[in-house]
C-alpha positions, -999 to 999 in steps of 0.1 A, spaced: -1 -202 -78 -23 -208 -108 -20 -176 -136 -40 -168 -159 -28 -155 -197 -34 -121 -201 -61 -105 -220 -58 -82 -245 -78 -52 -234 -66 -61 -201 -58 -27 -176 -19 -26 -175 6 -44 -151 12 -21 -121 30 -50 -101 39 -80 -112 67 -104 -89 81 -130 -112 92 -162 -93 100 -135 -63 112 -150 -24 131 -141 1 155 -165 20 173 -145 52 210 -163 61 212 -183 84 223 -219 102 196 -231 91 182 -202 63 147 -188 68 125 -190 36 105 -159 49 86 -162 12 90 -188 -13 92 -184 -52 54 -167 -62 44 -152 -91 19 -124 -86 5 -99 -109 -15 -65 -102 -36 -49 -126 -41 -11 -124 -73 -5 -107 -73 -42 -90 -85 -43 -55 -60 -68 -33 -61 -80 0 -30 -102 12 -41 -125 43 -25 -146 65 -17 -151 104 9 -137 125 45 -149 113 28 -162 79 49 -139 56 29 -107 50 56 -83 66 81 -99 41 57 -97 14 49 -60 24 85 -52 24 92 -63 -11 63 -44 -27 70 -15 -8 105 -13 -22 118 -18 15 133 -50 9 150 -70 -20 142 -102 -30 166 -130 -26 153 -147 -60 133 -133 -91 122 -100 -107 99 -75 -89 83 -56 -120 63 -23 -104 53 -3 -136 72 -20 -157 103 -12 -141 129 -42 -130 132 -31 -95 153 -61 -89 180 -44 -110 181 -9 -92 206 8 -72 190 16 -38 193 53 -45 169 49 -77 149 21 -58 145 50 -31 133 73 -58 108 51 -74 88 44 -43 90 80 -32 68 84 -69 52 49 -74 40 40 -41 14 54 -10 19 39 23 -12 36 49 4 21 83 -21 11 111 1 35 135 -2 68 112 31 77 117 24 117 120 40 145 126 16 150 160 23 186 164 22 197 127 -13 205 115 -29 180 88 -24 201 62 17 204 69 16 165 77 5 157 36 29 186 28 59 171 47 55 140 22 63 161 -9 95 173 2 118 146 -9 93 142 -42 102 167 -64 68 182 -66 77 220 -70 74 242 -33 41 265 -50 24 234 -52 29 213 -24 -1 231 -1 -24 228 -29 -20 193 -33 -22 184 1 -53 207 6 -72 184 -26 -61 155 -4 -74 163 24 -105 177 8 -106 141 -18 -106 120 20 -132 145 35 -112 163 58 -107 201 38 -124 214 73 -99 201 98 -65 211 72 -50 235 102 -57 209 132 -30 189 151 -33 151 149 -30 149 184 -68 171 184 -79 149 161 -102 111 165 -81 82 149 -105 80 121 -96 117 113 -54 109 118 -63 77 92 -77 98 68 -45 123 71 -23 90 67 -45 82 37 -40 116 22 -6 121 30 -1 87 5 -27 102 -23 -9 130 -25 18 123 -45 -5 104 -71 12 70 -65 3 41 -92 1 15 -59 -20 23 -28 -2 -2 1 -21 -3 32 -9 -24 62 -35 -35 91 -50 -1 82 -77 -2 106 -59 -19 134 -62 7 156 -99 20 149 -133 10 164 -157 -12 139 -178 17 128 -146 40 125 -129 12 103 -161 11 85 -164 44 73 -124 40 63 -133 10 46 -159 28 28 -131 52 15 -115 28 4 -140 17 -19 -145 52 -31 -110 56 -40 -109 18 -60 -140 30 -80 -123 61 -90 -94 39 -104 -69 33 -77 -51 3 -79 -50 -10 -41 -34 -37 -19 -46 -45 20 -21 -63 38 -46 -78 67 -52 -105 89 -88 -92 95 -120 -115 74 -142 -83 71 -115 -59 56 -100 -88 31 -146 -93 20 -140 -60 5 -113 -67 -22 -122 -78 -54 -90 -106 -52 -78 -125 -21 -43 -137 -15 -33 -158 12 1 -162 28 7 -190 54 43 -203 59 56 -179 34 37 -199 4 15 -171 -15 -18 -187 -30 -46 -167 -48 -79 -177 -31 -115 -170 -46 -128 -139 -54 -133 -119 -16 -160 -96 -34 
C-alpha cells in the first residue's frame, strides 16, 4: 500500500497497523491478512471493502482488539496493542472502541434506554451517570422519545440506532461498524447512513466494514481487501 509522510498540522493517529497480518496454523498455514500498513486519522471516514472470504472479518477482528496479529504492531491511540496482556487489551477496547454489528445484538426485553446503560457496566463510568449518558445517546441518534421501549417493539432502523448509541456512549476514539445496514430496507439504511454522516461531521473518527458500493460512496477513503491483501483505492467521496 502506497503511504503518504505525514503532515504537520495533520489530525492525530487514532489507528495505525504497522506491517500487521495474520497467518492461522495450519498444514498448509492460512495467510487470512498479509503484512499492510494502514493509518487512521482522527475524524477520517473509512470504508473497508471486499467480497465474502476476502479478509474483512480478520481485519475487523484485529482493530477491534478481538484478535492479535501474527506479525507487526497495531498502534490504536498511540498505544502498542500488540504488546498488551489480554486483560489490559480487554480494557482498552471497552474505552477506545464502539461496535455497530448488522445483527444489533440487544438485550430484546430491556428497554433502549437500559440496552446503552448495560454497556457502561464493565466501563468504569460511575452508576449516577450511566442513565444520563445513555439518555444523550439516545437523544444525539434521535431516539430520546422511544428510551423506555423494548427493541423487540421497535422497527430495525430504531434497534440500529440503539446499537449505534449503545457504542457512542462510552465516547470511544474509533467508531467500527460491520455490514451495519445488512439487515435494513434501502430507505431505512439511508436514513442510518445519513447518521452517519452527521456523526463524522461532528468529529468521529469512523470505519465501515462493507461489501455494499452505496455504503463504501460515503467514506471519505476506500480500502479494499481481496485475498487478504489490503490496498487503499481512490477517494469513495
Amino acid at each position: 500500500m502506497t503511504t503518504h509522510a505525514p503532515l504537520e498540522d495533520a489530525p492525530p493517529l487514532v489507528m495505525e497497523f504497522d506491517q500487521v497480518a495474520l497467518t492461522y496454523p495450519g498444514a498448509p498455514p492460512v495467510e487470512a491478512l498479509k503484512p499492510c500498513h494502514l493509518a487512521v486519522r482522527k475524524g477520517d471516514y473509512l470504508a473497508v471493502v471486499g467480497p465474502s472470504g476476502s479478509g474483512k472479518s480478520t481485519f475487523l477482528n484485529i482493530a477491534g482488539l478481538l484478535d492479535v496479529p501474527t506479525q507487526g504492531r497495531y498502534l490504536l491511540d498511540g498505544t502498542d496493542t500488540t504488546a498488551l496482556r489480554e486483560a489490559d487489551r480487554t480494557a482498552l477496547r471497552g474505552r477506545r472502541i464502539g461496535f455497530v454489528f448488522q445483527a444489533f445484538h440487544l438485550v430484546p426485553h430491556r428497554s433502549a434506554v437500559e440496552n446503552v446503560t448495560l454497556s457502561m457496566l464493565y466501563a468504569g463510568t460511575p452508576r449516577r451517570e450511566r442513565k444520563k449518558r445513555a439518555l444523550e445517546a439516545l437523544h444525539r441518534v434521535g431516539l430520546g422519545h422511544r428510551a423506555e421501549a423494548l427493541p423487540i417493539r421497535m422497527s430495525g432502523g430504531e434497534r440500529q440506532r440503539v446499537a449505534i448509541a449503545r457504542a457512542l456512549v462510552a465516547r470511544p476514539s474509533l467508531l467500527l461498524c460491520d455490514e451495519l445496514t445488512g439487515n435494513l430496507d434501502s430507505a431505512t439504511a439511508e436514513s442510518v447512513l445519513t447518521l452517519l454522516d452527521e456523526l463524522h461531521r461532528d468529529g468521529m473518527t469512523l470505519l465501515v466494514i462493507t461489501h455494499d458500493p452505496v455504503v463504501a460512496a460515503r467514506a471519505a477513503r476506500k480500502v479494499t481487501i481481496r485475498d487478504g491483501v489490503l490496498t487503499e483505492t481512490e477517494s469513495a467521496a
